[in-house]
N, C-alpha and C positions, 0 to 999 in steps of 0.2 A: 467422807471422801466425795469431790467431788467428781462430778459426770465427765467419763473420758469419751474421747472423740472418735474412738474406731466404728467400725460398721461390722457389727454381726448379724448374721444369721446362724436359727436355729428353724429346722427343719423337723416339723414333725411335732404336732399337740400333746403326746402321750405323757406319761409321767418320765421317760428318762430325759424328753426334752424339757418337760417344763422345771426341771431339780437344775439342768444345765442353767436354763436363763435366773432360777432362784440363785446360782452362785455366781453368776457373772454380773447380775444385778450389784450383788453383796459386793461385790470387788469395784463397783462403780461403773459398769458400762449400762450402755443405754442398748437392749439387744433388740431385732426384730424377728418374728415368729410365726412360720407360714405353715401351712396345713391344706390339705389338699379338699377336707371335710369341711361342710358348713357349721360345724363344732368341734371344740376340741375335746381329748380324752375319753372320747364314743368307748372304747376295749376296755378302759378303766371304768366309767361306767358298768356296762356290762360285768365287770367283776363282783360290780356292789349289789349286784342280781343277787346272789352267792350270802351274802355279808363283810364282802369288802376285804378279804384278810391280807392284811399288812404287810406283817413280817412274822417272826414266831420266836419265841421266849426261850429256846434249848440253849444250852452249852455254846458261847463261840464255837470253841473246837470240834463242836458237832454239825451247828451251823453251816460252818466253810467245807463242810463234807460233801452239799448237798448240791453242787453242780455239776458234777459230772469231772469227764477228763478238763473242761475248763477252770475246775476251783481253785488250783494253785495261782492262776494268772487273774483270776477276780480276788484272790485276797486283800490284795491291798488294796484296792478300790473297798471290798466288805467291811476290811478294816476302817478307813477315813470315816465312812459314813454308817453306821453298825445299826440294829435295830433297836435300839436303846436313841439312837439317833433317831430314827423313823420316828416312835413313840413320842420323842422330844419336839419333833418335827409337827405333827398331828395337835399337841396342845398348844402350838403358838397357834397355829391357824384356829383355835377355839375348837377343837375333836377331842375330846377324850375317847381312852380304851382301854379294855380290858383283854385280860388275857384266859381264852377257855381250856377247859381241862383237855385239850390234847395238844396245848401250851401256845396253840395260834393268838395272836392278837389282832383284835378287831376294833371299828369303832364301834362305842356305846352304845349307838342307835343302827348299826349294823350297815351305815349307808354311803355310798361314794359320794352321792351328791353336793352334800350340804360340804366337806371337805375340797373337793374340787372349785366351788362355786369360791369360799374364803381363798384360795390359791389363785386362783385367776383374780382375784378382786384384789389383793395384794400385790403381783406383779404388774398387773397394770397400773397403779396406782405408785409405783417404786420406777418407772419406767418403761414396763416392756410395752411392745407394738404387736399387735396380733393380726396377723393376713389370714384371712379365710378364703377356702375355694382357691386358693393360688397350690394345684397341684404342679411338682418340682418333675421338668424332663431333663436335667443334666445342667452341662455348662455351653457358655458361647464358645467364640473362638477368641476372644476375650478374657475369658475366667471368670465371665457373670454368671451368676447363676440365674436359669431358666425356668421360667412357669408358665402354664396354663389356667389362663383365668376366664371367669366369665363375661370379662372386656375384650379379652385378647390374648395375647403374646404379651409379656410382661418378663425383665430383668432387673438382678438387685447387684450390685457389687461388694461382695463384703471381703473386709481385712482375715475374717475368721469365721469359718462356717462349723457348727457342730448337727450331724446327721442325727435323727432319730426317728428314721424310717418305718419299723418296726418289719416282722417277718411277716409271713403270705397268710397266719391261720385269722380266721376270722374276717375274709376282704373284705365285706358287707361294712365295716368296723373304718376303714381306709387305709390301711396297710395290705401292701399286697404281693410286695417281695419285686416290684416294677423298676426298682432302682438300681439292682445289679449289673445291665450292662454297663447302664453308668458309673459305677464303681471300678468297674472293671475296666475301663477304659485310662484309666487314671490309677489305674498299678495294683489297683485292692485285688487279693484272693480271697474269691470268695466261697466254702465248703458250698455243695448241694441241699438243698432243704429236704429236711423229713419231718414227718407230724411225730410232736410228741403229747404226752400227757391229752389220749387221743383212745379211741373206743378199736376196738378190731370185729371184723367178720367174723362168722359160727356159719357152718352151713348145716343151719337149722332144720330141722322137718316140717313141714306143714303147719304139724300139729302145736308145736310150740311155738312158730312164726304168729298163728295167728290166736291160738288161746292166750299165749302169755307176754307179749311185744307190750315192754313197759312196766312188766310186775317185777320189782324189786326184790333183790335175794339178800338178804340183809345176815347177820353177824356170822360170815362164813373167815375163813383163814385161806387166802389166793398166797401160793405159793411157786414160784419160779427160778431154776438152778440157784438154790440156797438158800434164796431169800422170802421172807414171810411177812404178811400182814393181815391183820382183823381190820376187821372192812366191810363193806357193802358194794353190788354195783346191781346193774338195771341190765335187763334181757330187752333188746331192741326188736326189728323187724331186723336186722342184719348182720348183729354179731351180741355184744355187750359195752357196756360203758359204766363210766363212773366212776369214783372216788377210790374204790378198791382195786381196779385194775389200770387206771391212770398212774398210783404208784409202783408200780411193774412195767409200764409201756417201754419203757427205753430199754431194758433187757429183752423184753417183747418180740419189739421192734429189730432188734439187731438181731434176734436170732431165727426170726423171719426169712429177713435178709440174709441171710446167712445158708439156711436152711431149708427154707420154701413153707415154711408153717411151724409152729410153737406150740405144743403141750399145757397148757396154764394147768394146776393139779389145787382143787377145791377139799375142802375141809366142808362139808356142810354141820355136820357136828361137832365143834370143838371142843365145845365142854363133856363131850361123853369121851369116854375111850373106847378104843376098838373094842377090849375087852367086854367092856360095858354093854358096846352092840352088839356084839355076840351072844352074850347072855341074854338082852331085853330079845331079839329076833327068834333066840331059841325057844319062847314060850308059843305054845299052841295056838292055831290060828283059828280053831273053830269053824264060826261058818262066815266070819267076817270076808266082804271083800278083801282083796290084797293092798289096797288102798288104805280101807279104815286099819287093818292090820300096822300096816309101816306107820300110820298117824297116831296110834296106840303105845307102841312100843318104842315111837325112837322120835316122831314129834315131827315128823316130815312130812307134809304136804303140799299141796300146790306145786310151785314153779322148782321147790325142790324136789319133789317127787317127780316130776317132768323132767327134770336135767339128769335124774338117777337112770329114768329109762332115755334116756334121749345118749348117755354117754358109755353106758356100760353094756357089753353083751344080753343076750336073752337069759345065757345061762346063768348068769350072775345071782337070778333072782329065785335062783331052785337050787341053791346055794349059801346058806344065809351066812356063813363065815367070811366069804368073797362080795357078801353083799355089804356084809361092816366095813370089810376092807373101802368097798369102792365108795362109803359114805364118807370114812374119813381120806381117802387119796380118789378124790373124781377126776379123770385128763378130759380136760377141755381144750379142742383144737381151735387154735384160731389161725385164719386163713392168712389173711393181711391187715395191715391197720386201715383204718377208716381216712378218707382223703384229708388231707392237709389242710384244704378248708372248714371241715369241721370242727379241727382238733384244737384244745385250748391253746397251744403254744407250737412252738416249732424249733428241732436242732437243726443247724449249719446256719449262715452267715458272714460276714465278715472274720476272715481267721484271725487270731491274737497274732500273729505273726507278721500280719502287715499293719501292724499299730506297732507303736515305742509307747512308753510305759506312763506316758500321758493323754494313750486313747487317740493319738494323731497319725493318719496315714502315714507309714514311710515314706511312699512313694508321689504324695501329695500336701506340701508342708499347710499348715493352717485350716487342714479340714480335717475333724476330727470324728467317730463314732460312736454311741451306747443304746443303750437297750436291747431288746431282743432284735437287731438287726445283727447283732455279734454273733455269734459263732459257740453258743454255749445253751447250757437247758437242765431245768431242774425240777426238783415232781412240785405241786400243787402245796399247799400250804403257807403261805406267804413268801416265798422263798422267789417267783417269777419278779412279783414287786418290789421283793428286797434288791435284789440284781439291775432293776431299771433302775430305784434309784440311784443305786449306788455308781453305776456307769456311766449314769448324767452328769450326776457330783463331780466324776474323775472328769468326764470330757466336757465341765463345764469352766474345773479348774486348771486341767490344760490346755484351753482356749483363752481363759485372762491370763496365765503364764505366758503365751507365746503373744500374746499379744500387746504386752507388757515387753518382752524383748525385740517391736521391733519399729 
């Protein structure tokens, strides 16, 4: 095909813009690509901190489970571009991956870099134009769109612009949630932000703010209205974080808000039974400390024997049947979540409702939205980057669709 003559813009280095300019490339346009960063894909990056995780291997129909109240309306964007897609994705640009036993897929060498670098070296090389440091303030009175560079004042006119703003968490990163008046001026509703997949406050004691800030509580069962996971997370100086209770934040969170604080209920022994405790607790304690006792008979020490006295009554422990109990059901209060800019991701953004089903403002024809500037959120596991891409894909294909109509 050859090179059409419209003028895009795409807004925003991250992976939901850079899958937009891969599909508008593919369709023939020649797009240009501005970034407010003196790099693009800084967030993405930083994921590959982590090991980069992709997308993740489950069941479609489990898969499309995993965003919340928005997954009916991400379906079909998930459908078009699937993780099987991703994966197919990843070996053109020369990445293999493998998929680990808790069915995430990763690249082979665990890394964003070498991935990103083959992408950007491809696109440009296919056509695209890349503006750096050109951070986006709105439009003229014109319908140009607006930036701030390190020359100046600076505008671009385009036929079709696709947004990929990104949300507020991580600003350090260049996203920072700065663009909503401007959204909003031009018809978009936009939900409030909240941190998700995000750490919450503990109003600690002293004693384990400063003994234990960092020690890691590893194969416990975090449990919240119903829902259950084996996991790990880290005792901060402020609350908790991590992997184990980032899958709970968003129930967390809303019941927070709801409520003024949240109960999380810890499992420290999973593989014993209560029963079990009871039995191992009721053997004679001799002259051992009460310490070496509980490390003896039930395998509890350190930051779990800290969180046993830090959560439970005094009486608890001149009680050893209520003591089982509080090993396998421990309530942990948490206060509030951890500010928005800490937290890996963020719900609210642009609502589905001020998109048509090509990802394009209602109320703004030719400018279109994805990634996490949307209005959607979903726990950690590849599942954040399956969503980017896949909303780039859509609003990268409803931008040569409408552009192609006009």
């Amino acid at each position: 095909m050859g090179t059409l003559s419209k003028e895009i813009a795409i807004i925003g280095g991250g992976p939901a813009g850079l899958m937009a300019a891969e599909v508008l490339i593919a369709r023939g346009y020649r797009p240009h690509l501005f970034d407010a960063m003196p790099s693009l894909g800084r967030k993405f990056l930083m994921a590959g901190k982590s090991g980069l995780n992709l997308t993740h291997s489950e069941p479609f129909t489990d898969f499309a489970t995993r965003f919340g109240a928005a997954g009916e309306v991400l379906r079909p964007a998930l459908e078009a571009f699937t993780p099987d897609d991703i994966v197919a994705f990843a070996k053109g640009l020369g990445v293999d991956t493998f998929t680990g036993s808790s069915g995430r897929i990763f690249p082979t060498d665990f890394k964003a870099a070498p991935l990103l670098r083959a992408w950007l070296k491809r696109l440009r090389e296919n056509g695209l134009t890349i503006h750096v440091r050109h951070r986006w303030t709105g439009w003229d009175e014109n319908g140009a769109l607006m930036f701030e560079t390190r020359e100046g004042a600076a505008t671009f006119k385009a036929d079709a612009t696709v947004l990929a703003l990104g949300g507020p968490s991580w600003p350090q990163l260049g996203s920072d949630g700065a663009w909503v008046n401007a959204l909003e001026k031009r018809g978009a509703t936009v939900a409030p932000f909240r941190p998700a997949n995000c750490g919450f406050d503990v109003n600690w004691t002293p004693f384990v703010r400063e003994r234990f800030q960092g020690a890691p509580v590893k194969s416990v069962v975090l449990s919240f209205e119903g829902e259950s996971h084996r996991g790990e997370f880290v005792v901060s100086a402020d609350g908790v974080e991590g992997s184990g209770i980032y899958a709970l934040s968003a129930a967390l969170r809303d019941a927070i808000e709801r409520d003024g604080s949240a109960t999380l209920m810890l499992d420290l022994a999973p593989d014993r039974s209560v029963e079990r405790l009871q039995g191992n607790l009721s053997r004679p304690r001799d002259k051992s400390s009460f310490a070496n006792y509980l490390r003896k008979v039930t395998g509890l020490d350190g930051v779990k024997a800290a969180l046993l006295h830090e959560c439970l009554p005094k009486e608890s422990f001149d009680d050893m049947n209520a003591l089982a109990a509080g090993i396998k059901a421990l309530p942990l209060r948490l206060e509030r979540p951890r500010p928005i800019d800490e937290a890996i991701s963020a719900a609210g953004g642009v609502e589905f409702a001020a998109l048509d089903e090509n990802y394009m403002l209602r109320e703004a024809a030719g400018i279109f939205c994805a990634g996490e500037m949307l209005d959607w959120e979903a726990p950690t596991g590849g599942y954040l980057l399956s969503a980017c891409f896949a909303s780039g894909h859509a609003a990268g294909k409803g931008a040569a669709e409408f552009l192609g109509a006009i």
